[in-house]
C-alpha positions, -999 to 999 in steps of 0.1 A, spaced: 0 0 0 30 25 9 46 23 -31 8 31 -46 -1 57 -22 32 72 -31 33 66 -65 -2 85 -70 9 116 -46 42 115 -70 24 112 -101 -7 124 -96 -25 93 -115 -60 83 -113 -71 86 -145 -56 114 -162 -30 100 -180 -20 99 -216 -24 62 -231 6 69 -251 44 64 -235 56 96 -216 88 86 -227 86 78 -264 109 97 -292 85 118 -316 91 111 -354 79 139 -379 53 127 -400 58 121 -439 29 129 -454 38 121 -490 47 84 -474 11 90 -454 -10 94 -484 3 62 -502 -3 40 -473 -41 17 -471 -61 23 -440 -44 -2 -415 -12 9 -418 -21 49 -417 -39 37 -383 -6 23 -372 13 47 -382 -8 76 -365 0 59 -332 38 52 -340 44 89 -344 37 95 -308 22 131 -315 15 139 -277 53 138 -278 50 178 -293 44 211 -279 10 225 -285 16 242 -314 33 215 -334 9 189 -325 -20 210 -341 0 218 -375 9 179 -378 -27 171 -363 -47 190 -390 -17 183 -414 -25 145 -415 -65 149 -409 -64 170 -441 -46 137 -459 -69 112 -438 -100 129 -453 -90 134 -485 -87 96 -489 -119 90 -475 -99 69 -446 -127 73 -413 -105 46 -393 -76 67 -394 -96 102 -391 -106 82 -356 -71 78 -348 -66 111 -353 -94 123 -335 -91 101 -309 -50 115 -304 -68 154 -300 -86 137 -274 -58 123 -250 -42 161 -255 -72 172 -234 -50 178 -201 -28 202 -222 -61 216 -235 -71 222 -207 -110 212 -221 -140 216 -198 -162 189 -189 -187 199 -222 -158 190 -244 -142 160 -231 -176 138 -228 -189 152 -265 -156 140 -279 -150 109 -265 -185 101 -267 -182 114 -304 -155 85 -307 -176 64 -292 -204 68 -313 -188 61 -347 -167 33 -336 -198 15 -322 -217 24 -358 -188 15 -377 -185 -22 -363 -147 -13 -346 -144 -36 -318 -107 -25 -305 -121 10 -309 -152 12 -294 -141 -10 -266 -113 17 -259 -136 45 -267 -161 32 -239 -134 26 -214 -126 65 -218 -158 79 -216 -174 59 -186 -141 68 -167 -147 108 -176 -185 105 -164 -167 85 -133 -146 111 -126 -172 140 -131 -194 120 -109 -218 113 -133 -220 76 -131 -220 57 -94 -195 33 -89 -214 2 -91 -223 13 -128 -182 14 -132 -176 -18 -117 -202 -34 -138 -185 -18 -170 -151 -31 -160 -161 -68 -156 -180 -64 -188 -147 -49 -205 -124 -69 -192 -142 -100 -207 -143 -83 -240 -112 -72 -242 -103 -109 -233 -124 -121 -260 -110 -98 -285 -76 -101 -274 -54 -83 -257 -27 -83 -285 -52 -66 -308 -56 -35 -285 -15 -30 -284 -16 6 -302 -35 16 -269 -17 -1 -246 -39 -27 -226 -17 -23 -195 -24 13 -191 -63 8 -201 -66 -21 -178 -43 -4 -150 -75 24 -146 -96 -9 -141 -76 -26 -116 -66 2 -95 -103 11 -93 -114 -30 -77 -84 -25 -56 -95 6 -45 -129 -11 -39 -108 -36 -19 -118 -64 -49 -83 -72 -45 -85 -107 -63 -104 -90 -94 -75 -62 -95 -50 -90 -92 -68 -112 -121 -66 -81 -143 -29 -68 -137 -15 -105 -141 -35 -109 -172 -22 -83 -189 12 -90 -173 27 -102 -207 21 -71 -224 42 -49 -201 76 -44 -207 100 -23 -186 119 -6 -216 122 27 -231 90 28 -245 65 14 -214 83 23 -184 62 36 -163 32 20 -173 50 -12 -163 61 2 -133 24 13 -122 13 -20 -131 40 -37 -110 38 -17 -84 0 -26 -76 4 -63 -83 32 -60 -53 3 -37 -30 -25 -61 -36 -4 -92 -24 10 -69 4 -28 -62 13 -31 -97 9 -11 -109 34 11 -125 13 42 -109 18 65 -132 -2 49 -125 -38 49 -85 -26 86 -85 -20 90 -102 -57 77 -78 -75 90 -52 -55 121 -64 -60 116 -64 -101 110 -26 -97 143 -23 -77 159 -40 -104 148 -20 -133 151 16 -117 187 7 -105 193 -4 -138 172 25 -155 164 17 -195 163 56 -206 185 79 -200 165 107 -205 164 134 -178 123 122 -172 136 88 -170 164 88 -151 142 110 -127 117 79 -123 142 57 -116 156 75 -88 120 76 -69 111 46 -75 144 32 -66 133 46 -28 98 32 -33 104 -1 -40 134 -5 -14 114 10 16 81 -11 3 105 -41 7 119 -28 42 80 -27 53 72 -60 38 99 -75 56 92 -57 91 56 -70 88 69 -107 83 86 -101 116 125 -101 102 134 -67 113 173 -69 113 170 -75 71 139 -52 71 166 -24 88 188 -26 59 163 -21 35 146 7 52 182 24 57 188 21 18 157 39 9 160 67 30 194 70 24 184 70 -19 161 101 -3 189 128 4 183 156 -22 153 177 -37 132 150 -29 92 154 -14 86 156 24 61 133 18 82 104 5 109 106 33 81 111 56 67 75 40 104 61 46 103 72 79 74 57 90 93 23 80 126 34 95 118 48 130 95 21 141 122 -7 129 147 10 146 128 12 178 120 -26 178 159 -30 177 166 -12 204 186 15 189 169 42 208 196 71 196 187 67 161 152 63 163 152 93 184 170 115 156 147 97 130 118 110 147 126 139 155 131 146 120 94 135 111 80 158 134 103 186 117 91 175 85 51 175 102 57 213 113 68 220 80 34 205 59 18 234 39 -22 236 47 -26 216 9 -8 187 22 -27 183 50 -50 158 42 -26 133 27 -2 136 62 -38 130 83 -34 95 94 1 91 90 0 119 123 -15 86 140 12 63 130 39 90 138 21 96 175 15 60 181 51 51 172 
């Protein structure tokens, strides 16, 4: 639970997040090369170009640029593709609530009319997560929708939907039934999508969102063993980071202190505190810098309490001392998110 709380205060993911690659290299499109293509492959290549990779002004010139080619071959799947790229700009847009739900639901509409399976299915996913988040739909709607999609997507298959990225669509899905506390369902989703995550330079972070909750759900499982494996993947990966792009490397360093204090906690709860210690002391110490107060408060709340049950009551002492530095240091915004972990820092 400590790596996915943190992850989402770090990352700020619920929902909002492209289904494109943060991390992907933008290609300029050839539109002479674009016009010659058939339908499938100008679809393919749409999503290959990683547009959300430009600034504002460059996406809409290459945006309208290939639309213009897209209609003038009378191509509607890749005018989708298209269309449905404007839409996943809509953070950068900054679009009201109006424009979201008419354009996914736009999207929505003419896959479904059209007969495109991938695409509606995708489409759907989008738009009952918008009415979701603008609290248009109860959550017992959404649930029902997610158990419906899943099986369709399943049905489909999951290699079909690989220009959207099924680990990112069906991360939204799993996060929600663990959320719920369905944590079987979440784990069912994330480990059947498992195959289609890769930890290189293009998926990243969407496999280490997706690893990171299969690790929480078997920590709030109990099972401890399968939490410190996958925890221990992520380790891997961010010490070893595949990018070397300053966004990259960035992600790599956090999660490296995630996933080694997630372990520490793991172990601490299986009652083998001298190895938990070591763990714990790594991912503070991977903490020193311009890091948030919130994640070496999170390490601290492993740290302190380990230390304690050791009997090294100088340490423990300076440990805590710091947290309750850090606690009259929270900004009123922060508040909330530092409520209960006041209660673990009183009770330790």
């Amino acid at each position: 639970m400590l790596a996915l709380l943190r992850a989402l205060a770090i990352f700020g993911l619920l929902f909002v997040f492209h289904t494109v690659p943060l991390f992907s290299q933008a290609v300029a499109p050839d539109l002479q090369a674009f016009a010659a293509m058939s339908s499938a492959e100008r679809s393919a290549y749409i999503f290959q170009l990683n547009l959300e990779l430009r600034d504002t002004s460059t996406f809409l010139q290459e945006y309208h640029a290939l639309l213009d080619v897209a209609r003038k071959a009378g191509d509607h799947r890749a005018v989708w593709a298209l269309d449905f790229e404007f839409f996943q700009q809509r953070p950068d847009f900054k679009w009201p609530q109006e424009m979201r739900l008419s354009s996914i639901e736009k999207l929505y509409k003419t896959a479904s009319e059209a007969g495109w399976d991938v695409e509606e299915i995708v489409a759907l996913h989008y738009l009952q997560f918008e009415k979701y988040n603008y609290k248009l739909i109860l959550h017992e709607k959404l649930y029902a929708h997610i158990l419906t999609e899943f099986e369709r997507m399943k049905s489909v298959g999951l290699e079909q939907f690989k220009y959207f990225e099924p680990a990112r669509i069906l991360f939204h899905d799993a996060k929600f039934m663990y959320e719920l506390d369905d944590l079987e369902k979440a784990l069912n989703i994330l480990k059947s999508v498992e195959p289609f995550c890769k930890p290189d330079d293009r998926g990243l972070q969407t496999w280490v969102l997706n690893t990171n909750l299969i690790s929480s759900t078997y920590q709030q499982q109990g099972n401890y063993e399968e939490g410190i494996v996958y925890a221990k993947k992520i380790l891997e990966v961010a010490s070893n980071c595949p990018g070397q792009r300053p966004p990259q490397i960035s992600l790599c360093q956090v999660w490296q202190s995630i996933a080694t204090v997630d372990i520490a906690n793991m172990l601490v709860k299986q009652g083998k505190m001298t190895e938990g210690e070591i763990y714990a002391d790594k991912g503070y110490a991977f903490l020193h810098g311009d890091f948030e107060r919130q994640a070496v408060f999170d390490a601290l709340l492993v740290l302190a309490p380990t230390k304690l049950s050791l009997g090294k009551i100088e340490e423990s002492g300076q440990l805590l001392k710091r947290m309750e530095e850090i606690l009259n240091e929270v900004p009123a915004e922060q508040q909330n998110y530092f409520y209960f972990k006041k209660v673990r820092f009183y009770e330790t």
